[in-house]
C-alpha positions as CSV (number, residue, x, y, z in Angstrom):
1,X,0.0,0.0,0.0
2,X,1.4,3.5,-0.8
3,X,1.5,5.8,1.6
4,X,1.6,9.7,1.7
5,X,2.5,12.3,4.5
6,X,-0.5,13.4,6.0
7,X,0.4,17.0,5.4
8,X,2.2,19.2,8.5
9,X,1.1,16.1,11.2
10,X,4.1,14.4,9.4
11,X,1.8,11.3,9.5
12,X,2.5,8.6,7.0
13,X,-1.3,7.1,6.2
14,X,-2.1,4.7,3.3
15,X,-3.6,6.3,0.4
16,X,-6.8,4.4,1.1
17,X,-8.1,4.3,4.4
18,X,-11.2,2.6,6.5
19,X,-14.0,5.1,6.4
20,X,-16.0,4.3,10.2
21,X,-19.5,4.8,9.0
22,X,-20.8,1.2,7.8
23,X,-19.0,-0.5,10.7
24,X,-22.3,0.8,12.6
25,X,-24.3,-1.5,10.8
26,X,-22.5,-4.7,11.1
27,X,-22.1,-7.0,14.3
28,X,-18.7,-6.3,16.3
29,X,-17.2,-9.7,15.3
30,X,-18.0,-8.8,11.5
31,X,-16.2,-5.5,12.4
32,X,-12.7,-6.8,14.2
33,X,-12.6,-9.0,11.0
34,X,-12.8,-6.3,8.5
35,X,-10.5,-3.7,10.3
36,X,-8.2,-6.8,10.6
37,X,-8.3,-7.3,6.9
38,X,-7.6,-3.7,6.3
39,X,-4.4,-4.5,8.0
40,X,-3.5,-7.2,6.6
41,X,-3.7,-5.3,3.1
42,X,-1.9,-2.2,3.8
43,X,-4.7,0.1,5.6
44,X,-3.2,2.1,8.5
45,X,-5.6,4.5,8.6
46,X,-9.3,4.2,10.4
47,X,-11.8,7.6,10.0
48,X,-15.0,7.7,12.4
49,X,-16.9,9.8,14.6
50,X,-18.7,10.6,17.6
51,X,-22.0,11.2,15.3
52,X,-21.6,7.3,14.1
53,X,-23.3,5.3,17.1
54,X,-21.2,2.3,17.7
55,X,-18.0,2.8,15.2
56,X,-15.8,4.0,17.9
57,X,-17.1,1.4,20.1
58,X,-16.7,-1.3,17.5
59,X,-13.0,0.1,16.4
60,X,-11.7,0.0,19.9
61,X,-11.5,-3.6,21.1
62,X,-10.3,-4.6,16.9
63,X,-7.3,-2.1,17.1
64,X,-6.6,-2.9,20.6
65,X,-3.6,-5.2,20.1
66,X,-2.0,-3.2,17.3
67,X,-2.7,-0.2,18.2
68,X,0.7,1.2,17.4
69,X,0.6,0.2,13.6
70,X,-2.8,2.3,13.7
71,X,-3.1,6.4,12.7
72,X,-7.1,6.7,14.5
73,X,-9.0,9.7,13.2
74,X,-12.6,10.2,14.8
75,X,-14.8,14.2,15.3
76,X,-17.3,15.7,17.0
77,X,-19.4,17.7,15.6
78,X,-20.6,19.6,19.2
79,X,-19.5,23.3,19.1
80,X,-18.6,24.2,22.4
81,X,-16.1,23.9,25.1
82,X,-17.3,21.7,27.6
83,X,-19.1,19.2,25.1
84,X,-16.1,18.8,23.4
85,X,-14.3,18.4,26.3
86,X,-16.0,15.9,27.0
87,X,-16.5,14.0,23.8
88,X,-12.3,13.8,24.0
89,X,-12.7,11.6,26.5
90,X,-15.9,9.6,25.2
91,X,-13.8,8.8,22.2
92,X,-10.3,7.8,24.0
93,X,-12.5,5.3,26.3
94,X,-14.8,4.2,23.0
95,X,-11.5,3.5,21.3
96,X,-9.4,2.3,23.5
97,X,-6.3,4.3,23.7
98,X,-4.9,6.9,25.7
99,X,-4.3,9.0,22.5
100,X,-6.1,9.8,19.1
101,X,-3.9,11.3,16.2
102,X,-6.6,13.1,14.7
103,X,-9.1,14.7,16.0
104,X,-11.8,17.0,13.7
105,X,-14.3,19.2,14.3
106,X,-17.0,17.6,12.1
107,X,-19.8,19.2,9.3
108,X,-18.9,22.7,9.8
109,X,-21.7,24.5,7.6
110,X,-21.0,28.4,8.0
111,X,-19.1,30.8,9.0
112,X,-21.1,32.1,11.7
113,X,-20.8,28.8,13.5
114,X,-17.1,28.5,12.5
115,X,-16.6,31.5,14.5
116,X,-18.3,30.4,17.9
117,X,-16.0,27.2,17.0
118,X,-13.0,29.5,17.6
119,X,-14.3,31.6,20.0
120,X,-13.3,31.8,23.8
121,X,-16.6,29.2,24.7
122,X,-15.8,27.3,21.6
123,X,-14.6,23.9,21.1
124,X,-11.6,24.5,19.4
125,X,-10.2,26.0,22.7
126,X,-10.8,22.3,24.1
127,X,-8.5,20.6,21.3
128,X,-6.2,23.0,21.9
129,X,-6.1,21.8,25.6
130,X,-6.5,18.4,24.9
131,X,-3.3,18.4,21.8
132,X,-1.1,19.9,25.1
133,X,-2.3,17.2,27.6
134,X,-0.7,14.8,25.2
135,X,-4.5,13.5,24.7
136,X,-4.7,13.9,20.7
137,X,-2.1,14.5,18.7
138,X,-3.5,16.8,15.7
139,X,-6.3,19.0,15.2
140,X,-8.5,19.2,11.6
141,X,-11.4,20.3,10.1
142,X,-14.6,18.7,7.9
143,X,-17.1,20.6,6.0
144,X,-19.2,20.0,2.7
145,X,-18.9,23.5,1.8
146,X,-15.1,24.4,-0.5
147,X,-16.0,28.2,-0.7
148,X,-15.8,28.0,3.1
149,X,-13.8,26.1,3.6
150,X,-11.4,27.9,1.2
151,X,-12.1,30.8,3.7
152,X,-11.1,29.0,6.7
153,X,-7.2,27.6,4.9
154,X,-6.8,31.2,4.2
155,X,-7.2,32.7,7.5
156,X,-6.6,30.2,9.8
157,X,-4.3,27.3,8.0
158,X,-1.7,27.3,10.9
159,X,-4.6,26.0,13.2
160,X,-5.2,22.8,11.4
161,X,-3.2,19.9,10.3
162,X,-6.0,18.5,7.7
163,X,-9.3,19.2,6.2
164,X,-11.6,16.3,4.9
165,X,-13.9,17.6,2.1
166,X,-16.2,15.0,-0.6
167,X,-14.4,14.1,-4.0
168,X,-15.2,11.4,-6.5
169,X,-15.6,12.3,-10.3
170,X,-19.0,13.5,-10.3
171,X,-18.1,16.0,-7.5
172,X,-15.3,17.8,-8.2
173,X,-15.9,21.4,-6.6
174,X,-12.9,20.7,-4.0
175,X,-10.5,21.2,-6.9
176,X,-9.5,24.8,-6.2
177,X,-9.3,24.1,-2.3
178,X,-6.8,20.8,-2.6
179,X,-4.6,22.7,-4.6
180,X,-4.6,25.8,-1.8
181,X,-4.0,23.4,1.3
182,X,-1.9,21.2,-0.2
183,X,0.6,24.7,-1.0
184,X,0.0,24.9,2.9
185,X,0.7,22.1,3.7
186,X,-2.5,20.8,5.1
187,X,-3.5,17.0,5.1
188,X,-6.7,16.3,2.4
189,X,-8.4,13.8,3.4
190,X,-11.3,12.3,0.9
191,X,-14.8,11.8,2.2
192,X,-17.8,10.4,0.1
193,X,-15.3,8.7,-2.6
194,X,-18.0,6.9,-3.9
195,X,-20.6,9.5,-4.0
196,X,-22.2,8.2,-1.0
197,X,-22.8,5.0,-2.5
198,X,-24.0,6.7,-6.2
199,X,-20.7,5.5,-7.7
200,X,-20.9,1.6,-8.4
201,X,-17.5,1.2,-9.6
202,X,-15.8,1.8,-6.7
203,X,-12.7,0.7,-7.0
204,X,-12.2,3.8,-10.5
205,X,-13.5,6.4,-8.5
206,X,-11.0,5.5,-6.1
207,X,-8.3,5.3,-8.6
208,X,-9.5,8.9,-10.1
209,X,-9.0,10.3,-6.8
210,X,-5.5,9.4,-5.2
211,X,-4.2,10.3,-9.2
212,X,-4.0,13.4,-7.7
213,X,-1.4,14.4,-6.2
214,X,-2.6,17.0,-3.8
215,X,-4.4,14.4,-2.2
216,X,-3.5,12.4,1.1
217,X,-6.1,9.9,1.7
218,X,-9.5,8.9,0.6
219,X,-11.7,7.3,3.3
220,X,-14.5,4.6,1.8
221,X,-16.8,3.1,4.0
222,X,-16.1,-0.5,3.6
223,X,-18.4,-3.2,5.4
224,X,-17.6,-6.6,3.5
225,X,-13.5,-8.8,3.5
226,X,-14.2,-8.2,-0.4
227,X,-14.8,-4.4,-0.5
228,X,-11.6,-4.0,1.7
229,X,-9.6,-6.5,-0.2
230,X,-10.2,-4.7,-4.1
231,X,-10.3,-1.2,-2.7
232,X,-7.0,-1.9,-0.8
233,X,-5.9,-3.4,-4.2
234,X,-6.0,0.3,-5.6
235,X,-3.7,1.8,-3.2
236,X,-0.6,-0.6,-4.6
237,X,-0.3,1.3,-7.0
238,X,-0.9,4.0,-8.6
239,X,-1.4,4.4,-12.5
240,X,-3.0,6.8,-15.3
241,X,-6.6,6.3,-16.1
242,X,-6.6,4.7,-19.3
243,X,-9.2,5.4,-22.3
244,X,-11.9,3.7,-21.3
245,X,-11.8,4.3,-17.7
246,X,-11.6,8.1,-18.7
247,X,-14.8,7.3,-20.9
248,X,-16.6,5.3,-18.3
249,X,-16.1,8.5,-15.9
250,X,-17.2,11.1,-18.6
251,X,-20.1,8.8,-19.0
252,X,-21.4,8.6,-15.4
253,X,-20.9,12.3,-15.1
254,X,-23.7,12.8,-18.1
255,X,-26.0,10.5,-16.5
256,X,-25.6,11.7,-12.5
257,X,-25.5,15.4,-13.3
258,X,-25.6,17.5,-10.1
259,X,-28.3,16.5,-8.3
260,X,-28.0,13.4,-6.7
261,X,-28.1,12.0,-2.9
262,X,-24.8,11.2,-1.5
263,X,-26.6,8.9,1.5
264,X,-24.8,11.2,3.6
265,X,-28.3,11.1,5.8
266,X,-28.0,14.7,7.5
267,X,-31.4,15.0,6.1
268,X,-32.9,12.2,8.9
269,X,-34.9,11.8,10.4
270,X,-38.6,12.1,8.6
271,X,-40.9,12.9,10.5
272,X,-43.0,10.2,8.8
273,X,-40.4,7.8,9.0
274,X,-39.4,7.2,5.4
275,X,-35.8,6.1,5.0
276,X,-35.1,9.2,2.5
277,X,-31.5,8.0,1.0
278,X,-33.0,4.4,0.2
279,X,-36.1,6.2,-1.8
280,X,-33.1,7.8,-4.0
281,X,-31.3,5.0,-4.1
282,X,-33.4,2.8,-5.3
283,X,-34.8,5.3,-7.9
284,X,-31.0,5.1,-9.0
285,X,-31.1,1.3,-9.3
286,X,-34.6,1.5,-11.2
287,X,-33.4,4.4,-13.7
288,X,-29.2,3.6,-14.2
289,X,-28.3,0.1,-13.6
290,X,-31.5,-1.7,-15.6
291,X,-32.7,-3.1,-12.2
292,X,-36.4,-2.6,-12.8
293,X,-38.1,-5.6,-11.3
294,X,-35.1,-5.8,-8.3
295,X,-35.9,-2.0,-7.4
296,X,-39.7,-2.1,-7.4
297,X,-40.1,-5.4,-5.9
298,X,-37.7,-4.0,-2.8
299,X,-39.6,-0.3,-3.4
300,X,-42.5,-2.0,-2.7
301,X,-41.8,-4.4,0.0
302,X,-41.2,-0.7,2.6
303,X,-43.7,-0.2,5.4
304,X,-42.9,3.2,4.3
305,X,-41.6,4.8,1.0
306,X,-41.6,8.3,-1.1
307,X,-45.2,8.5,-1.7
308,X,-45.2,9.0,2.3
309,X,-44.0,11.8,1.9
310,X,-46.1,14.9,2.9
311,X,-43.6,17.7,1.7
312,X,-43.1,19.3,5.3
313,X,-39.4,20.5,4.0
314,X,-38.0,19.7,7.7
315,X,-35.6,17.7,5.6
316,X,-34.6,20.4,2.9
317,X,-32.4,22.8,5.7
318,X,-30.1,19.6,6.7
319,X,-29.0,18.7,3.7
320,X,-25.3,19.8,3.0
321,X,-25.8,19.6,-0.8
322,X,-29.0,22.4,-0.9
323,X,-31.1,19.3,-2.8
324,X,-34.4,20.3,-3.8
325,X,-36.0,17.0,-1.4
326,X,-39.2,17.4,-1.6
327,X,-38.5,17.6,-5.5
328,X,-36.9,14.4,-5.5
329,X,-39.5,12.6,-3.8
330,X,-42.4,13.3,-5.7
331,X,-39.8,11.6,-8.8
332,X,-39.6,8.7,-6.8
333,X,-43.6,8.6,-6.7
334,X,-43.4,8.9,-10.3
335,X,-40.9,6.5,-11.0
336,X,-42.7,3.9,-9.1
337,X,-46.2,4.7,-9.6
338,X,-48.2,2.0,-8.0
C-alpha cells in the first residue's frame, strides 16, 4: 500500500483508508474481521466519529492489540467547550487508547458557526487543551462547503493539520481548495469517494481520486473482507486512467449530473419515518443500472416509502448539498407509480 505524508502532522497514512460509518451496521465480530483485513492489506488509517453510534465502540477492542501500527482519526461535531471536552474523552475510552492522532471538528456548515467554534466558549479551545495534555495529537477540520472552507485555509491554516472535504468524479468542486492546502501544507483527506454509495465502480472512483497528487487519503466506508480487499488493491499502486476508464467516468458524469443523494443522511430523520437515501437510491437502481423488477419489488416491500412523503421540507435545511428533497420525492412517486 502506498502511503503519503498526512500533510504538516508528518503522518504517514495509506492512500486508502477505513472510512467508520458502515462498521455501525455490522455485528462487532464482522467489524474486528474487517478492520483486521484492512491491515493485513496495507490500511493504517481508520476515520470515524462521535456522530456514528457504535463505530468508535466497535473500532476500539479490533485495534486494541495493534494499536501502534494504527493512525485513528474520529470528530465531534458539538460546538462548544465543555461538550467537546467531554467527547475527548468519550472517544479515548470508545477506542481504547490513551491517545487519538486526529481529531476534527465535524460538518462545519458556516461561518457564523465557525466563528463560535474559535471563539473563547468554543470547542476549538478544548483541542487546543487536549493536543497539550498529550490526549490527541492533531487538530482538523470537515465541511461540505469548499467556498468555506477555502475561507477557513486562508485565514486560519496554521490551526489545522488537515481538512476532509467530498471528491469522486461526479463531484469535483474541491479542486480549487486541494490545490490551496496542499501549497500549505495541510492534510486532504477524501470523504464520500463513492458518492455516497452513487458510484458503483468503486474501485475507478478511487483510482481517479489518489491520481491526484494533492491528495492524502481517501476514506471509503467498507463493510464486507471483499470491498476492503479490491479497494486496498487500488492503493498498490498508482497508474494513469486509461481510455476507457476516462470514458466510463465522462459517461457517469452525463447520467448523474448534479443533483444526486450522497446517503450522507443529515437529512434524517422524517418525520413520517421514510428512510429518505433508500427512496433515491433505489430510484438510482430502477433508472441507471437496468434493475427494474429488483428496485420495485424492494420499493415495494417498505412499510414506508416516497409517496409518504407529505412535503413538510423539515428535511430540505439539513441537507449539506442544498437538494431540492421534496422535489426528488415526488420523482420517486413517479418512477414507481403503484
Amino acid at each position: 500500500m502506498i502511503k503519503r505524508r498526512l500533510g504538516k502532522t508528518g503522518l504517514e497514512v495509506s492512500v486508502i483508508g477505513l472510512g467508520g460509518i458502515p462498521l455501525q451496521r455490522i455485528s462487532p465480530e464482522e467489524a474486528l474481521k474487517i478492520i483486521d483485513k484492512s491491515l493485513e492489506c496495507g490500511i493504517n488509517f481508520i476515520d470515524t466519529a462521535r456522530a456514528y453510534t457504535v463505530s468508535e465502540e466497535f473500532i476500539g477492542p479490533a485495534i486494541e492489540k495493534d494499536r501502534d501500527k494504527w493512525i485513528i482519526a474520529t470528530k465531534s461535531a458539538l460546538r462548544d467547550y465543555e461538550s467537546m471536552k467531554a467527547d475527548i474523552d468519550v472517544s479515548l475510552k470508545n477506542l481504547k487508547t490513551d491517545y487519538i492522532d486526529l481529531y476534527q471538528i465535524h460538518f462545519v456548515k458556516s461561518w457564523e458557526e465557525y466563528e463560535v467554534i474559535m471563539g473563547e466558549k468554543g470547542c476549538y479551545k478544548a483541542l487546543q487543551e487536549a493536543v497539550e495534555a498529550g490526549k490527541i495529537g492533531h487538530i482538523g477540520i470537515t465541511s461540505h462547503n469548499a467556498e468555506l472552507l477555502e475561507k477557513i485555509v486562508d485565514r486560519d491554516h496554521d490551526k489545522f493539520g488537515t481538512i476532509q472535504f467530498p471528491f469522486n468524479p461526479v463531484e469535483v468542486q474541491g479542486l480549487k481548495l486541494f490545490e490551496k492546502a496542499n501549497k500549505l501544507d495541510l492534510g486532504i483527506i477524501i470523504m464520500k469517494p463513492m458518492a455516497g454509495g452513487a458510484i458503483e465502480n468503486g474501485e475507478l472512483s478511487l483510482k481517479y481520486i489518489i491520481n491526484n497528487e494533492n491528495i492524502t487519503s481517501a476514506i471509503p466506508g467498507m463493510d464486507s473482507l471483499e470491498q476492503v480487499a479490491g479497494n486496498s488493491a487500488v492503493g498498490s499502486k498508482i497508474e494513469p486512467l486509461t481510455q476507457e476508464e476516462t470514458a466510463e467516468i465522462n459517461k457517469l458524469k452525463d447520467e448523474m449530473g448534479n443533483q444526486f443523494c450522497r446517503r450522507c443522511g443529515y437529512c434524517m430523520p422524517c418525520v413520517k419515518g421514510i428512510d429518505i437515501p433508500a427512496q433515491f437510491l433505489l430510484e438510482g437502481y430502477l433508472k441507471r443500472y437496468n434493475l427494474e423488477e429488483w428496485a420495485k419489488t424492494r420499493y415495494n416491500g417498505q412499510k414506508i416509502s416516497a409517496h409518504d412523503c407529505i412535503a413538510c421540507g423539515k428535511c430540505e435545511p439539513r441537507c449539506p448539498y442544498d437538494l431540492p428533497i421534496i422535489e426528488m420525492m415526488k420523482s420517486v412517486q413517479k418512477s414507481f407509480e403503484k
